[in-house]
Steps between C-alpha positions, in 0.01 A plus 500: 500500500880552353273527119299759627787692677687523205244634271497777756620841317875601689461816753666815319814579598553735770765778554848341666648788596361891529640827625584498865212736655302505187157431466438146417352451103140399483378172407321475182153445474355154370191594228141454665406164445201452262128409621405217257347142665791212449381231267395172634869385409665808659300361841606212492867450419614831305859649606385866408555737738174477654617170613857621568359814664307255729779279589752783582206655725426124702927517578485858597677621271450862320355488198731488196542760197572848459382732781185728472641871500537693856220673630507857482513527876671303750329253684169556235320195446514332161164315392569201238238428256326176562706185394355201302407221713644177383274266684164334367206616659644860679387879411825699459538739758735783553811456637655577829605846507847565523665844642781555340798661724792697344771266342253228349369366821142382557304376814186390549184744611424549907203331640300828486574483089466155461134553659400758212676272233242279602211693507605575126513094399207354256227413733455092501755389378664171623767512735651179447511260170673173388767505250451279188655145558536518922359367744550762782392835515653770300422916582399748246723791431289683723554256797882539431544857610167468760663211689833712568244789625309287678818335643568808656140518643504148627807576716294785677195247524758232629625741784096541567455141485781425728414768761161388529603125553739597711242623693263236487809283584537698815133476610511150458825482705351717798167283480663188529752663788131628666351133482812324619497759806064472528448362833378106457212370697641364795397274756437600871577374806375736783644432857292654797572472832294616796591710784862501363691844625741751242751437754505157499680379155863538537458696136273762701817539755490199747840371636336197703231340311614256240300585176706421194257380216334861570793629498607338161164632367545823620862536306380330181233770485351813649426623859243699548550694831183690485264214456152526666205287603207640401398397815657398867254243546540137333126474337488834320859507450472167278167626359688833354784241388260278312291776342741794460232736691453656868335240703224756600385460117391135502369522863756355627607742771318473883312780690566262795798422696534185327626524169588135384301201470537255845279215365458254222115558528493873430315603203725800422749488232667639180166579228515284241443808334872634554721365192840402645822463270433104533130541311693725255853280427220198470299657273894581284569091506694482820493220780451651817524377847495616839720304779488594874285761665159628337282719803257683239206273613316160384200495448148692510181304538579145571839332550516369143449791293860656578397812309834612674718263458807573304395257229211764445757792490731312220698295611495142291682338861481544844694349802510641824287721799193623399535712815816639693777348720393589883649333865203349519551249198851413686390298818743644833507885300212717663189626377499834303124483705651580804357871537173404384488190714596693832188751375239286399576137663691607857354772557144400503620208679653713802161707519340213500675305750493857742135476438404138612750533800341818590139390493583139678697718823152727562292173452718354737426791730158462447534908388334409143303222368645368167300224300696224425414525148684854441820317650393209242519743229785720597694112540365439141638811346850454654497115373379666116802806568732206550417217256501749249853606588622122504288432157695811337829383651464172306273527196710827376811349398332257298220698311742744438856399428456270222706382187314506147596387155283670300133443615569218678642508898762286562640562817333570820559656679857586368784388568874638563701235404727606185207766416748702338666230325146358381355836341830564302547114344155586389652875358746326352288174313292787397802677298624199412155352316417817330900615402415504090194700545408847698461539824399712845617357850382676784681338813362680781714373867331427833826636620538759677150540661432307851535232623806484346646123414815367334637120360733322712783595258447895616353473831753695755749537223478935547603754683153648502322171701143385296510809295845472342450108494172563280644779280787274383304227439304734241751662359625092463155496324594744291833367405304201379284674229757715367746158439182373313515777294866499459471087400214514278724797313114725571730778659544716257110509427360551779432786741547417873361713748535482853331713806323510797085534560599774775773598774613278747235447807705690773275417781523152515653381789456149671388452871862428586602798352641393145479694232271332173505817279761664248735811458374771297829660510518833563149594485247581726205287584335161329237285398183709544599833457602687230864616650778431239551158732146385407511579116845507357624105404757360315451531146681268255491439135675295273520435100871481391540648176204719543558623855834648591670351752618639822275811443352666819179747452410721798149603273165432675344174383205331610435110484173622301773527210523109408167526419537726221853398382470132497142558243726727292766242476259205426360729237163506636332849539383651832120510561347824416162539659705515866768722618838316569725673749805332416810585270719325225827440675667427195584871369689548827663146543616560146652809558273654197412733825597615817187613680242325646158519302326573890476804551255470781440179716211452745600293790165339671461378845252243438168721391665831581721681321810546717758724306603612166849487346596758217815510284506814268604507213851652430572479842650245754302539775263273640189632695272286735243655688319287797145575574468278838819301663421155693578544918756337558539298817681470759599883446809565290470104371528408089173352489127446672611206745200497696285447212711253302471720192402844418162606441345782305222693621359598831698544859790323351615799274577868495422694218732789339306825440708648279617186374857344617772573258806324431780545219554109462818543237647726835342355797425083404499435831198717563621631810504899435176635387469855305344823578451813370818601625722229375303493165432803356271326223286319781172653420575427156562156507231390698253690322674315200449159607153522660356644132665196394349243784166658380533436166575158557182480768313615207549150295407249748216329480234333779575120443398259799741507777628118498665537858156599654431360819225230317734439262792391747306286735532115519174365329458129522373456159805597343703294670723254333629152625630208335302265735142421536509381766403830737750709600795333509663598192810283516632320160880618354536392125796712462709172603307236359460698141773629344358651210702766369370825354306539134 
């Protein structure tokens, strides 16, 4: 390097000094250089000034030797003639164009020139060859100057470059921000309780009644205060739960007075056709069970086929009452007969009685002659009346309040002792055995329906006698399964949701007087009737991380909305050849929005419809229109006390012509209806939302009525026993078996 840097020719001496202001004296010129090929030699290791010319250009440097004159102009470009390339192997090109500035200077050309230069260059010729005796690459003469304009190029492309990864960086960023946020599939553990009142949680407002597992629920999540039953009534009610549709759709909604099933042997019950959320989380890879109360029917044709079963609706696991909770399974509780008895058992047996009396005073007179054989039969007919009465007494509680574990009965008839504790050891093994994989827990209470019962550990330890004993004993059930959760570190993945079937069952009062049913606050009416007291029940949901906590939503809700947001969570896809009447809850648990998705809901009294609530949009108000109310009696009373429950047709009604109105977000306790006076819209809205109750009439279908009077009846055939021998139906497995759940 120092051999080939002195060969280099010295730079000409410039001016030191020159007149202050003047202009400064031109460089001169170096002579063009010529256009002849280098020898071989000259490639390889000459010191000419090819070579020198080369190594001043590689250091940046200016070229050396005189200057080429001054342009004519300033700032006109100067074009050298072509210089010799000394490399093997490369086509001499023409130099990079200088423009030559006044005093001597030089620059290199703009992109925009640099772009014509090389539309000008010898097509095909290489861009890049080796130098004689390397063994790296070496550029061309042309490459020289190209690689400083293409330097300049590559800086724009860079920015490009960078801009567009940038980009891509940030896209990759949010997507991995969106997945980390993307809800998980959870598990779900669904709490229902029956006959429980909104008034009677201390979360809903009770001072009195000891409730703090809800009540931890209820502040680790969201409370709905709007949140309906589809229906007052326990059957259809669970029926709309399961299925996430009006009850009337799958038939099963009653054109009678009685709209639940009463016996084992019935051949009524949920379709297999209906697809509940179990069928669909099963068919997604999920364990499901069902613990506690069932009352959607058994079985159809004989008492094996259990084509209603919930193991034919789903569920993988099933312990607990096929049927429902009634005082007649609790031995010392009453009958919920007792009307019907008095009609059809005491009745006939005081006409009859009247009747034999009667005839055997004017045969004593000798006034009539009576055969003996029409006091024979009238004797026989009292003795059928009343062994019939004594066989219902004591065959009912054991046909019909039995214990099963899945298809098999093992307890009957049931028992009271530690029910409660029982049912949720048998929650809890099932959490516990199927922690590492998915699963869906439906534990469905026998509290708070009649005859109410309660451990020793809660019995008389309320303020609200039986009631409050058996409320705190489930809410101690629910304690239970959330510590599961909390132990097997599940609760953070799983969605809890607790509620009730309906309102709390206002007219039950005991013989002596005691209250057996719940508070529904400060709303009017109850079980069987579709008052805010019958149809608005706690509504509770937990996820931590996915729910906010401590949020309260005053949106209408339905419990037809699981149905639809737990198959959206477990990433299974609702059916499409049936209309589902449910919502995803998820948009407005999330906050993503703050209206409910209902803009109309259809409130059914069994078969009929009974009213229809509207909530506009862009607007707060909250319509509900009654087309018959339920007589209530005594007069001025909260419920149908002579009738034990509200019924929906006939002589025990009155129907609204025009239609009732009520502004529920103004008036929730339904005590001030509106009139064209007080509403000045009232035409309006009714004619509103009875266009809309037609619309809906318009998409039901006939399906068979599965609360038809053939289909509730006792029918022997269908009965099940785990005896037999006859009709005793005794055995209880529950002790002597253990078996936890699968």
């Amino acid at each position: 390097m120092e051999a080939r840097l002195r060969t280099q020719r010295p730079r000409p001496p410039t001016p030191t000094s020159r007149p202050r202001g003047g202009p400064r004296a031109p460089r001169p010129h170096a002579p063009p250089p010529t256009h002849s090929v280098p020898t071989r030699g000259a490639a390889a290791g000459s010191k000419g000034p090819g070579r020198r010319r080369r190594l001043s250009h590689e250091r940046g440097r200016p070229d050396v030797g005189p200057a080429p004159p001054p342009p004519a102009s300033l700032g006109a470009l100067h074009t050298a003639p072509p210089r010799p390339s000394p490399l093997r192997g490369c086509t001499p090109h023409p130099s990079p164009p200088r423009t030559a500035l006044a005093g001597g200077g030089r620059r290199l050309p703009t992109q925009k020139e640099a772009v014509q230069i090389k539309k000008q260059a010898e097509p095909g010729a290489p861009r890049f060859c080796l130098l004689r005796g390397t063994h790296r690459p070496r550029s061309c003469s042309r490459w020289s100057w190209e690689h400083k304009i293409w330097r300049t190029v590559s800086r724009d492309r860079l920015k490009f470059l960078s801009l567009k990864m940038g980009t891509l960086l940030l896209w990759l960023l949010f997507i991995c921000e969106a997945r980390s946020h993307a809800v998980p599939t959870p598990n779900f553990v669904l709490l229902m309780a029956d006959d429980l009142g909104i008034g009677d949680p201390g979360c809903y407002g009770n001072k009195t009644l000891r409730t703090p597992n809800i009540d931890r629920l209820a502040r680790g999540g969201v409370k709905l205060t709007q949140h309906l039953a589809a229906s007052p009534l326990c059957t259809p009610s669970r029926a709309a739960f399961m299925t996430g549709r009006y009850p009337i759709r799958s038939g099963m909604a009653s054109r009678s007075q009685v709209g639940v099933f009463i016996f084992s042997a019935s051949s009524g019950g949920l379709p297999h056709s209906e697809i509940t959320f179990a069928k669909l989380l099963k068919n997604q890879g999920y364990s499901t069970a069902l613990i506690g109360k069932w009352h959607l029917g058994t079985s159809c044709r004989s008492s094996t086929d259990l084509c209603h079963h919930p193991l034919s609706h789903g569920f993988d696991y099933f312990h607990g009452l096929p049927m429902t909770n009634l005082r007649d399974c609790k031995p010392g509780a009453g009958s919920v007969f007792t009307r019907a008895l008095r009609l059809l058992v005491f009745t006939p047996l005081q006409v009859i009685a009247i009747t034999l009396l009667t005839l055997a005073m004017l045969r004593c007179l000798g006034l009539v002659q009576v055969p003996r054989c029409v006091f024979f039969c009238l004797s026989f007919l009292a003795a059928l009346v009343l062994g019939t009465l004594l066989c219902f007494l004591h065959y009912f509680r054991p046909l019909n309040c039995f214990l099963m574990r899945n298809r098999d009965i093992t307890q009957q008839p049931m028992s009271y002792d530690n029910l409660t504790q029982r049912l949720t050891a048998d929650a809890a093994q099932f959490i516990q055995r199927n922690a590492k994989t998915p699963f869906l827990l439906v534990l469905a209470f026998l509290h708070m329906h009649t005859a109410l019962f309660s451990s020793k550990d809660f019995a008389g330890k309320s303020k609200h006698g039986a009631y409050g004993d058996a409320a705190e004993e489930m809410d101690w059930s629910v304690g239970q399964i959330l510590d599961v959760l909390d132990e097997l570190k599940l609760a953070n993945n799983t969605l809890v949701y607790f509620s009730s079937d309906q309102g709390a069952h206002v007219e039950e009062v005991t013989v002596k007087g005691e209250g057996h049913g719940g508070s529904n606050g400060i709303y009017k009416g109850g079980k069987a009737n579709n008052w805010e007291g019958g149809i608005r029940v706690p509504g509770i949901l937990r996820w931590p991380g996915v729910i906010q906590a401590g949020l309260e939503i005053d949106e209408p809700t339905s419990n037809m909305d699981i149905f639809p947001t737990v198959a959206k969570l477990a990433g299974s896809p609702l059916p499409e050849d049936r209309i589902i009447d449910g919502r995803d809850l998820m948009p407005l648990l999330q906050g993503r929005s703050h209206r409910s998705d209902h803009e109309f809901l259809f409130h059914y009294c069994n078969f009929y419809l009974n009213a229809v609530r509207w909530h506009p949009q862009n607007s707060t108000s909250i319509w509900k229109a009654f087309f018959f109310t339920p007589k209530f009696f005594p007069e001025g009373a909260n419920g149908c006390f002579a009738t034990h429950v509200c019924f929906c047709h006939g002589q025990y009604v009155t129907y609204h012509d025009p239609p009732l109105l009520f502004d529920i977000s103004q008036d929730p306790r339904e005590r001030n209806p509106l009139t064209p006076t007080s509403q000045p819209r009232f035409r309006e809205i009714l004619e509103t939302m009875q266009q809309a109750a037609a619309r809906h009439a318009e998409t039901l279908g006939d399906v068979p009525n599965q609360l038809s009077l053939g289909n509730l009846i006792w029918k022997p055939w269908l009965q099940m026993c785990c005896s037999l021998s006859g009709l005793s139906c005794q055995c209880d497995w529950e002790k002597q078996n253990g078996r936890g759940s699968r």
